[in-house]
N, C-alpha and C positions, 0 to 999 in steps of 0.2 A: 516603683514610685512610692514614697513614704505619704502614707493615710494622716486626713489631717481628721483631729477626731472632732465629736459634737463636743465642745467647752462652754456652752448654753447653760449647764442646771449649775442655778449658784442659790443660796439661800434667800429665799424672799425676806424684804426689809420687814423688821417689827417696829413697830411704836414700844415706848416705854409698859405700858401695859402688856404687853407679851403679844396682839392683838395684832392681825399681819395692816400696815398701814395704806392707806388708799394709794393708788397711784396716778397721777395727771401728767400728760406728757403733751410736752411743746414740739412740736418736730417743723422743718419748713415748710416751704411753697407744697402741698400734697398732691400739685398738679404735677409736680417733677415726680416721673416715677423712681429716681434715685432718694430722693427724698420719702416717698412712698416707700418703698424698701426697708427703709431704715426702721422706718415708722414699723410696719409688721413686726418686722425684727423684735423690737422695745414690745410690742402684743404679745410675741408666742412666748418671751421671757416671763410671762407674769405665768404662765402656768394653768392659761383657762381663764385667770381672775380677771383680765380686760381693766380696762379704764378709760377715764376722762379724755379726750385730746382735744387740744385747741383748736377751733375753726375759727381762720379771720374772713377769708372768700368765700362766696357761693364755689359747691366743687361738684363735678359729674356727675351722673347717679354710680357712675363706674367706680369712681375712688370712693363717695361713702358707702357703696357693697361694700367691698372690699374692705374695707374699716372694721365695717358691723362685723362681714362674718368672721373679722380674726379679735373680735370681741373689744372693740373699742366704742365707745361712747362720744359723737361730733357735738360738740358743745361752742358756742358762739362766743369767740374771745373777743366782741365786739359790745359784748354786755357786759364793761370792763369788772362792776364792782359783783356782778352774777358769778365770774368766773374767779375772780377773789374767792369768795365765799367757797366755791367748789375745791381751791388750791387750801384753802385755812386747814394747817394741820396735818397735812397731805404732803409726800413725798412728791415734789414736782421735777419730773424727766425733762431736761434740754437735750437734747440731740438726739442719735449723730447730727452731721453733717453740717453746710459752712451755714450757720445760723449767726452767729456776733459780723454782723455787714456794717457797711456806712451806708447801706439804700432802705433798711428796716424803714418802714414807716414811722413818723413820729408817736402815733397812739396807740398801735402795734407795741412798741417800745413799753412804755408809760403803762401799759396795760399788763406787759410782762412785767414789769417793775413792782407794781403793785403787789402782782401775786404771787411773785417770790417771797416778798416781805409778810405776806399771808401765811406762806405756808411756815416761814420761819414763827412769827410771833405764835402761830396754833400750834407752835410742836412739833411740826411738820423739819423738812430739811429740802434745800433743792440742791441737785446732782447735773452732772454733764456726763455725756457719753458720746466721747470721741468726736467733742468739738470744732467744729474748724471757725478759727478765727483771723477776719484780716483785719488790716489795717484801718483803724477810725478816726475822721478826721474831723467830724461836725462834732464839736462843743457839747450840744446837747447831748447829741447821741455817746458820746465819751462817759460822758456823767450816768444817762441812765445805763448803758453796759455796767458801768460798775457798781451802780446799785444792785442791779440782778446778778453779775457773778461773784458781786462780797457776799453775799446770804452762802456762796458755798464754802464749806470746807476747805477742799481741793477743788481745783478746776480742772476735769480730764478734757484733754486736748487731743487731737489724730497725729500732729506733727510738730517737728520742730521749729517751722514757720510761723506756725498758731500760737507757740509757747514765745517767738519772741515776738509776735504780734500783743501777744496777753502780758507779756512784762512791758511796753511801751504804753499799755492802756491801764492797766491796775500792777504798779510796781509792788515788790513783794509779795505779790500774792501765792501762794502755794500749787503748784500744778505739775501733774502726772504726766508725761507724755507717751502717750499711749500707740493706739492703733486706730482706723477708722474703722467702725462697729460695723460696716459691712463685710468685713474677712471674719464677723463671728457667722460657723457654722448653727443656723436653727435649723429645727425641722418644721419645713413649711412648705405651700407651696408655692412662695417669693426664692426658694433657692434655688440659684444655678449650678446645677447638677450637673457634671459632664455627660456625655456620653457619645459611644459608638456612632458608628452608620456616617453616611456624608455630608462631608461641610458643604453646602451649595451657596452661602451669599460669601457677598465682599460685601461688609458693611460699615456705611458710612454714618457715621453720627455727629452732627453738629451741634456746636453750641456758640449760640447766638445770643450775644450781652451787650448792648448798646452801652448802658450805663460801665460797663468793664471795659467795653471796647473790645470785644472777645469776638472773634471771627474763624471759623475754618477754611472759609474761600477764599484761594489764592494760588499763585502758580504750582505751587508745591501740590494741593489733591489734585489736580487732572493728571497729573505727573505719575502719581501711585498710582489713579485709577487704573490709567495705561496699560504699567506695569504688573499690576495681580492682574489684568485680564487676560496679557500675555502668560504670564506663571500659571493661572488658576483655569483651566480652559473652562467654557462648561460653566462657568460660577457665575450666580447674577449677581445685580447689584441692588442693593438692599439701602433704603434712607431709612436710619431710624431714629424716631423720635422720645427720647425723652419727656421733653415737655411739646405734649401737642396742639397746644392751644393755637389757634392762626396765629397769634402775634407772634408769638415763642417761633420752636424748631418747626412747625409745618410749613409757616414760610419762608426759611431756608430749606425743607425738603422741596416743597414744588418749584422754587427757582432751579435748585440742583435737578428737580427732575424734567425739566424743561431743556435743561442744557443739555442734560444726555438722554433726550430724547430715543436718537437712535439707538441709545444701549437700552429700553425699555425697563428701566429700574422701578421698582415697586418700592412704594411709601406705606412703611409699619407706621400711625398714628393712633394707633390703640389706647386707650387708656388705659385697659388690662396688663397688668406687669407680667403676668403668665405670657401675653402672647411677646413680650419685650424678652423677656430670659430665652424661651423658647428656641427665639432668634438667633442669642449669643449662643447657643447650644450649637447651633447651623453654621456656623459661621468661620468660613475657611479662613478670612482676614478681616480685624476690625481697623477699620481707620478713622481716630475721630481727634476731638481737640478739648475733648469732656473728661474730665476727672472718674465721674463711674462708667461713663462708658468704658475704660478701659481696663478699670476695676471688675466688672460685666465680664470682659474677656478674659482675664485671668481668671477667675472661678470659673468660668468658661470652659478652660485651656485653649482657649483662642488665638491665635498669632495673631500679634497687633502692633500698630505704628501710630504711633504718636505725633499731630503736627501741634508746634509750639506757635501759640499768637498774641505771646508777649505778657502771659503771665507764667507763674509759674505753680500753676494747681497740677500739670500733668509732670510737669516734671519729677516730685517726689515721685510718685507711682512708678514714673519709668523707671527711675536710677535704682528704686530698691528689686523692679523686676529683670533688669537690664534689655527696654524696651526701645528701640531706637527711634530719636525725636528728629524731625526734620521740620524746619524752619517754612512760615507759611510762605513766603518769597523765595523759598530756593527751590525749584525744579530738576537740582540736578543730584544726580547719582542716587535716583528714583527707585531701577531697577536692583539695582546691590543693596539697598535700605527694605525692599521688597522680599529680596530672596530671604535675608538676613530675620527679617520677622516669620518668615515661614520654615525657618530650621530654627524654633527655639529651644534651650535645652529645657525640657521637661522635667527633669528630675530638680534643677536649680531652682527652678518656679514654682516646682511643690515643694521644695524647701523653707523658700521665703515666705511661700501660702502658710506653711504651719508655723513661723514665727510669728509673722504676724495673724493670726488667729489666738494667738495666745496672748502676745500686747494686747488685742483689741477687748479681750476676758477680761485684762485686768479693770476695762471701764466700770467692771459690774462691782469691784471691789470697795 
C-alpha cells in the first residue's frame, strides 16, 4: 500500500520585516468536531506558535480544552471592533471547511468583514484553506462574502463545486482549486490513524440540516442496516455524532436509537474528537450522509456507503473514492451496495489518499 507522507512542514508566513507574522484563524461551528479537526489541523501547522481563533458561541469546556492545549487562543468574535484590533496586521486563517454559507449570521458576517479589512489595511493578508463554498443567495450576505474574500489574493477552495460557486458570487476572482485540508496528514492527536485488530461497529452517522433540508433517515438506512448486520456478524451498531448538541445530531441519534432499540446500539456524543476518530479506527462499516464522516472513514480505511439526500457534498468524496451512493428512498439492492463497500480496493484508496494530500498542501502555498 503506497505511504502517504507527512506534507504538513511548510515555511511559516513572514511580515515584511523578516519577523514571523501573527496568525488569527476563523474556522466554523467548533461544536462540529469536523470543523474542530480542521481547526487543530491549522494549530499544529503553526509549529508550537498557536494563535488567535475566533469564538462567536459559548462552547463546552471540552472544545476549548482541546483548543488551548493545541495552542490556540478563544477570543470573542462578538466584540466585533476587540477582534478587528487583534486581526490588524495579522495573517487571518479562513478555513478549511464549508464556511462561505447563505445561513452565516448577519453580524457573524459584518464582523468577519471587518477584520479582514484590518488585517489587510495593518499589513496583514487573509488566506483560505480549502474552502468550501455554496451557493448565496441573500443580497447582503453576497456583498459581505465579497468583501472578505476580495481582501484575498487567491481564494483556496476544496472543490470544483466551491470554485463555481465562488465565480457566481465574486466573478474574476482568482482561485486555486485545491483539496479539503482534512486529507493533510499532521502529527497530532486529532489523526485518524489506521490500524490493526477488529472492526466491531457499523457506524451510522447523521446529518441533520433543517435549513439544507439534509436528512439520513429514510427507507434506504434500515435497508443497509439490515444488510452489514447480516455481512458483519458480531458488529454493533454505533450512532455517531458529529455535532452533539441536543438540537444537532443527538437528536437524530436518540430517534435512531429508539427505533433499533432491539439492536441495542450505543450513541458516541462525545465532544472529545479522540473518542470520534477512535471510532472510525473500529469501524467495520460507515454509513452516513455527512461529508466528514466519510472522509473519517477513508483515513480510516473504513468501508463506507454513502446515502445521498439531495445535496451534493457527499458526492464529490464518493466519486474521487469510488464509494457507492444509494438514494435515501431507495431500499433496494441494499445487500450488493453492502458487500461492494466491504471489498473496497485498498490500494486505489490510498492512491487517491496521497493525491489528494498533496492538493490539500498546496492550500499552505
Amino acid at each position: 500500500m503506497t505511504a502517504i507522507p507527512d506534507l504538513s512542514a511548510r515555511p511559516v508566513a513572514k511580515a515584511a520585516t523578516g519577523a514571523v507574522r501573527r496568525q488569527v484563524f476563523v474556522a466554523g461551528d467548533l461544536h462540529n468536531l469536523g470543523d474542530l479537526k480542521l481547526l487543530l489541523q491549522n494549530l499544529a501547522l503553526t509549529h508550537g506558535r498557536g494563535g488567535a481563533v475566533r469564538r462567536w458561541a459559548d462552547l463546552p469546556d471540552a472544545i476549548v480544552r482541546q483548543v488551548g492545549e493545541a495552542g490556540g487562543e478563544l477570543v470573542p468574535g462578538r466584540r466585533v471592533l476587540s477582534f478587528a484590533r487583534r486581526a490588524f496586521g495579522a495573517e487571518l486563517v479562513i478555513g478549511g471547511g464549508q464556511l462561505v454559507r447563505d445561513n452565516v449570521s448577519i453580524p457573524s458576517l459584518l464582523g468577519l468583514a471587518i477584520a479582514a479589512l484590518s488585517a489587510q489595511i495593518g499589513g496583514g493578508r487573509v488566506i483560505t484553506r480549502g474552502l468550501g463554498v455554496s451557493a448565496i443567495r441573500s443580497r447582503l450576505r453576497r456583498l459581505l462574502w465579497r468583501v472578505v474574500l476580495g481582501t484575498c489574493s487567491v481564494v483556496n477552495v476544496r472543490d470544483k463545486v466551491s470554485a463555481r460557486n465562488l465565480a457566481d458570487l465574486l466573478p474574476g476572482k482568482q482561485v486555486a482549486v485545491n483539496a479539503d485540508m482534512v486529507f493533510l496528514p499532521t502529527p497530532a492527536i486529532h489523526a485518524a490513524i489506521p490500524r490493526g485488530g477488529e472492526r466491531r461497529w457499523i457506524v451510522v452517522a447523521p446529518c441533520e440540516d433543517g435549513g439544507e433540508r439534509r436528512s439520513l433517515d429514510g427507507p434506504a438506512l434500515d435497508a443497509v442496516l439490515e444488510a452489514a448486520l447480516v455481512a458483519l456478524p458480531g458488529a454493533r451498531i454505533a450512532i455517531a455524532c458529529h455535532d452533539p448538541r441536543e438540537s444537532m445530531d443527538k437528536a437524530s441519534a436518540s430517534r435512531l436509537a429508539a427505533r433499533w432499540s432491539s439492536r441495542d446500539p450505543q450513541v458516541f456524543d462525545s465532544f472529545e474528537l479522540g473518542v470520534l476518530t477512535d471510532l472510525y479506527r473500529d469501524a467495520g462499516l460507515v454509513v452516513t450522509n455527512r461529508l466528514h464522516s466519510l472522509i473519517f472513514a477513508v483515513l480510516a480505511e473504513a468501508p463506507a456507503l454513502a446515502i445521498e439526500d439531495g445535496t451534493s457534498k457527499v458526492r464529490v468524496v464518493a466519486d474521487d473514492f469510488a464509494i457507492n451512493v444509494i438514494r435515501r428512498e431507495d431500499a433496494g439492492g441494499a445487500a450488493g451496495l453492502v458487500a461492494a463497500a466491504l471489498s473496497f480496493d485498498r490500494d486505489q484508496r490510498a492512491r487517491v489518499r496521497l493525491d489528494l494530500a498533496r492538493r490539500a498542501a498546496l492550500n499552505l502555498t
